[in-house]
C-alpha positions as CSV (number, residue, x, y, z in Angstrom):
1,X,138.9,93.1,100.4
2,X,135.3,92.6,99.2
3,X,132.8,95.1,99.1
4,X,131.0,92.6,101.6
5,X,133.5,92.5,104.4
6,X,134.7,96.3,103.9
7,X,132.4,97.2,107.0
8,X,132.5,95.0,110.3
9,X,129.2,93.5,111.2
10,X,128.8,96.3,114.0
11,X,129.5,98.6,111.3
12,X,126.5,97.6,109.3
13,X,124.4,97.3,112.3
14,X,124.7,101.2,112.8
15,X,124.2,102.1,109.0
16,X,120.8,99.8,108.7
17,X,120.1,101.6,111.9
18,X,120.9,105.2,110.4
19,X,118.7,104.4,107.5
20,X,115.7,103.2,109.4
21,X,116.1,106.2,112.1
22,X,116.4,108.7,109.2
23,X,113.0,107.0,107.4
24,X,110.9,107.5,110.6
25,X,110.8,111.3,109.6
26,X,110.0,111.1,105.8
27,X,108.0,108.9,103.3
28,X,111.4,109.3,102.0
29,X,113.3,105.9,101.4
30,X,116.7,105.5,101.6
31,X,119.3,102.5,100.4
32,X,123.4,102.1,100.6
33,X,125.0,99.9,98.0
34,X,129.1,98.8,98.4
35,X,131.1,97.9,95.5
36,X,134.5,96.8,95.0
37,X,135.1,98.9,92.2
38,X,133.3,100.8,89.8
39,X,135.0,100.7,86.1
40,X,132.5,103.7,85.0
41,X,131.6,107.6,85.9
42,X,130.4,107.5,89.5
43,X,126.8,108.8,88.6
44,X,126.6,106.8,85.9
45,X,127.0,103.2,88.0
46,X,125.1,104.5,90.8
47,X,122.3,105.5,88.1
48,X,122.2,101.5,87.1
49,X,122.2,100.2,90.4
50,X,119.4,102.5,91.9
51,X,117.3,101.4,88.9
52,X,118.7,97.3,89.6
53,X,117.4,97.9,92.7
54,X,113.9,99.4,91.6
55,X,114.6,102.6,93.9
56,X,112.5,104.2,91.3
57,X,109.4,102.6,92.0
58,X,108.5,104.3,94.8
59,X,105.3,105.7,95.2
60,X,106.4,109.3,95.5
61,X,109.7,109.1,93.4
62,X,111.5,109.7,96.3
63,X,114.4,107.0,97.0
64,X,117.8,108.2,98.0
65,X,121.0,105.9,97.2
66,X,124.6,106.2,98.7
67,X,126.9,104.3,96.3
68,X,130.4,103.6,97.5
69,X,133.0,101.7,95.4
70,X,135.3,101.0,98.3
71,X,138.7,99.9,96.2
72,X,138.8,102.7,94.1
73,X,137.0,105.0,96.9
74,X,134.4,106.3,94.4
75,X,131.0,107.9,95.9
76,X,127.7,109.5,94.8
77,X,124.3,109.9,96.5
78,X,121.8,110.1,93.4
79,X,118.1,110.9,94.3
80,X,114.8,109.8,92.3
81,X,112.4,112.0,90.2
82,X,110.5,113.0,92.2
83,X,113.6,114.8,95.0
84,X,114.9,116.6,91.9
85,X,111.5,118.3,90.7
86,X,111.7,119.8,94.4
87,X,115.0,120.2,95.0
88,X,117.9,122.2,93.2
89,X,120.6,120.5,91.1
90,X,123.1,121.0,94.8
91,X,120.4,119.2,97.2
92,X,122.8,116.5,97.9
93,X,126.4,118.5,97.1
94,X,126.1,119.4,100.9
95,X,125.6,116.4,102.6
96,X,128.0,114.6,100.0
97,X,131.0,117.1,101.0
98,X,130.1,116.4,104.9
99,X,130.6,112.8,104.5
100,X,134.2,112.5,101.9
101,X,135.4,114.9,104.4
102,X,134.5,111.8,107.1
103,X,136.1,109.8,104.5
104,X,139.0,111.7,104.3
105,X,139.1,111.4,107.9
106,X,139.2,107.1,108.0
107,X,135.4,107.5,109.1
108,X,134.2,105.8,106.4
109,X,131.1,104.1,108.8
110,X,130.6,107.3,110.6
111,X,130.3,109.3,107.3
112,X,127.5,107.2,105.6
113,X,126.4,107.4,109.5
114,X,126.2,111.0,109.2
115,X,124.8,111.4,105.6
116,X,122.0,109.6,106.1
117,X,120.6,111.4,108.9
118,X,120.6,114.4,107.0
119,X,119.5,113.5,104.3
120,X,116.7,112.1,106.3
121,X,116.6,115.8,108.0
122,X,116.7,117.2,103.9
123,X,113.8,114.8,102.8
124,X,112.0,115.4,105.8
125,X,111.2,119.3,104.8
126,X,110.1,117.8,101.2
127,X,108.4,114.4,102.0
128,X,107.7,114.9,105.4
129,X,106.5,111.5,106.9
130,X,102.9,110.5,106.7
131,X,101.1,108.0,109.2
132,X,100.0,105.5,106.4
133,X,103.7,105.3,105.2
134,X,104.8,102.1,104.5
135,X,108.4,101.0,104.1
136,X,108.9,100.6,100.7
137,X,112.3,99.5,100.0
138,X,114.2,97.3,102.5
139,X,117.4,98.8,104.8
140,X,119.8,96.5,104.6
141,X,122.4,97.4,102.6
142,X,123.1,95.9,99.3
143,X,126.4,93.9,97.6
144,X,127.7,93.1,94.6
C-alpha cells in the first residue's frame, strides 16, 4: 500500500477539510504529510519534512505538521519556533495521545480528524486568528 492510496479520496476530503476549518480560528497553519515508511527516529523525519516543506517560513513561526508513516505506523506532530517559545515542551503530548488512541481504535481518518481541530482549538489561545491572515501554506496533504 502506498502512502498515497492509504486514505480513500473521501478520506482526504474530510482531512483537507479538518485543516482548513481548524485554520479559520488561528494565523496558525497546519500541514499532514503520509509516508510509507520512515527508516529514522519519528521526530527526526518529521523535522526534515516540515523544513522540505518550508513549514518554517511562516510569518509567525507557527506551522503545525502531523507526520504519519503508515507501514510501520510511526507518528509525531512537531510544531515551529515560534509554538514552542509559547508553549511547554507537552503542548502537543495531549492531542497526540487522543489521536494513537483513534489509531489504536482502526480510526486512522478520524484521529488526524480529531487532532487537528484541537490543535486548531490549542493554537487558537496562542495565535488567535487575525483579519489580515493569509493562508500561508496550502491544505492538501502531502506524499512521498
Amino acid at each position: 500500500m502506498s502512502a498515497k492510496t492509504f486514505f480513500t479520496a473521501e478520506e482526504q476530503r474530510r482531512i483537507v477539510e479538518a485543516i482548513a476549518q481548524a485554520e479559520m480560528s488561528t494565523s496558525g497553519e497546519i500541514r499532514v504529510h503520509l509516508e510509507k515508511k520512515c527508516n529514522l527516529e519519528v521526530l527526526d523525519r518529521a523535522s526534515q519534512v516540515f523544513a522540505k516543506l518550508n513549514m518554517h517560513k511562516t510569518a509567525e513561526r507557527n506551522g503545525v505538521l502531523f507526520y504519519l508513516a503508515v507501514e510501520n505506523r510511526k507518528f509525531a506532530i512537531l510544531g515551529d519556533a515560534g509554538i514552542n517559545a509559547k508553549t511547554g515542551s507537552d503542548f502537543w503530548n495531549e492531542i497526540k495521545a487522543d489521536v494513537v488512541q483513534d489509531f489504536s481504535s482502526g480510526n486512522i481518518a478520524d484521529g488526524l480528524v480529531n487532532g487537528i481541530l484541537k490543535a486548531g482549538e490549542q493554537l487558537k489561545a496562542h495565535f488567535p486568528y487575525q483579519s489580515d491572515d493569509v493562508n500561508e501554506l496550502p491544505n492538501e496533504i502531502s506524499f512521498k
